[in-house]
N, C-alpha and C positions, 0 to 999 in steps of 0.2 A: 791360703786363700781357698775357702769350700765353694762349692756348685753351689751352694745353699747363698752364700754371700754376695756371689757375682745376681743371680735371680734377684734378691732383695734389689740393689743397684738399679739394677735394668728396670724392674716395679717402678722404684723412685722417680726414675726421670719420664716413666712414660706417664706417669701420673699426674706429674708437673706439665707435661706436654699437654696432657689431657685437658687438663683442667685452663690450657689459654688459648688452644683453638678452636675456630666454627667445626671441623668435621674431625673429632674424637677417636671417630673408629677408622680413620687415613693413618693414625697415627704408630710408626714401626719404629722399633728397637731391635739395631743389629750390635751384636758383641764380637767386638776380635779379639782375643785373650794372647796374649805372649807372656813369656816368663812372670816379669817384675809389672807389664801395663795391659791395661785392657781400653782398649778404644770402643765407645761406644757411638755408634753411627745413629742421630736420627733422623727421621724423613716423615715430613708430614706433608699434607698439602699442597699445591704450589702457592697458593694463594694466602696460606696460613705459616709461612717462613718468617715473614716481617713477625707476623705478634709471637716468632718463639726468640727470632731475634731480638726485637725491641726496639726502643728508641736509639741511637750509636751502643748500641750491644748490652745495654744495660740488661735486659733478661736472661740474654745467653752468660753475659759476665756473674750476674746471682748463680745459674744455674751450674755454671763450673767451679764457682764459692761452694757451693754445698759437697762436689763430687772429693774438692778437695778437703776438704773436713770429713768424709767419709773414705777416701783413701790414707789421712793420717790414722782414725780410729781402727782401720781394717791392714794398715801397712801393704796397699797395693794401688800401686797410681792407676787411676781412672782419669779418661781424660775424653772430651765430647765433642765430636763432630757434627755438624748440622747439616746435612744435604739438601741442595737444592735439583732441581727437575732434573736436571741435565746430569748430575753425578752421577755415581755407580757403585 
């Protein structure tokens, strides 16, 4: 797993974030890297949670489709957290 690969990742999903809320530039990608998984934490908005969530999870459910098709092509589990106002 290179610095180069985990970057691309983190691009990925801030780009998808990007591109489904009203305020674009709220939008953060935090990495926690361990051995074998990297958690990526993201926070957008408060108000802009529902449209990354989606309908009963249907956005966030595509959006962990793809992490996981890019941790079998890169052999390192990614796995996505969505914070809301109150997390940390």
């Amino acid at each position: 797993m290179t610095q180069l690969d985990m970057l691309a990742v983190d691009e990925l999903v801030r780009e998808i974030a990007r591109a489904l809320v009203d305020e674009p530039d709220s939008v953060q990608v935090q990495l926690d890297s361990h051995d074998e998984n990297t958690v990526l934490r993201l926070k957008v908005a408060p108000h802009d949670v529902g449209k990354v969530i989606g309908k009963q999870g249907r956005t966030a459910r595509s959006v962990r489709t793809i992490l996981g098709a890019v941790s079998m092509k890169l052999h390192h589990r990614y796995t996505l957290d969505i914070l809301e106002e109150d997390d940390n």
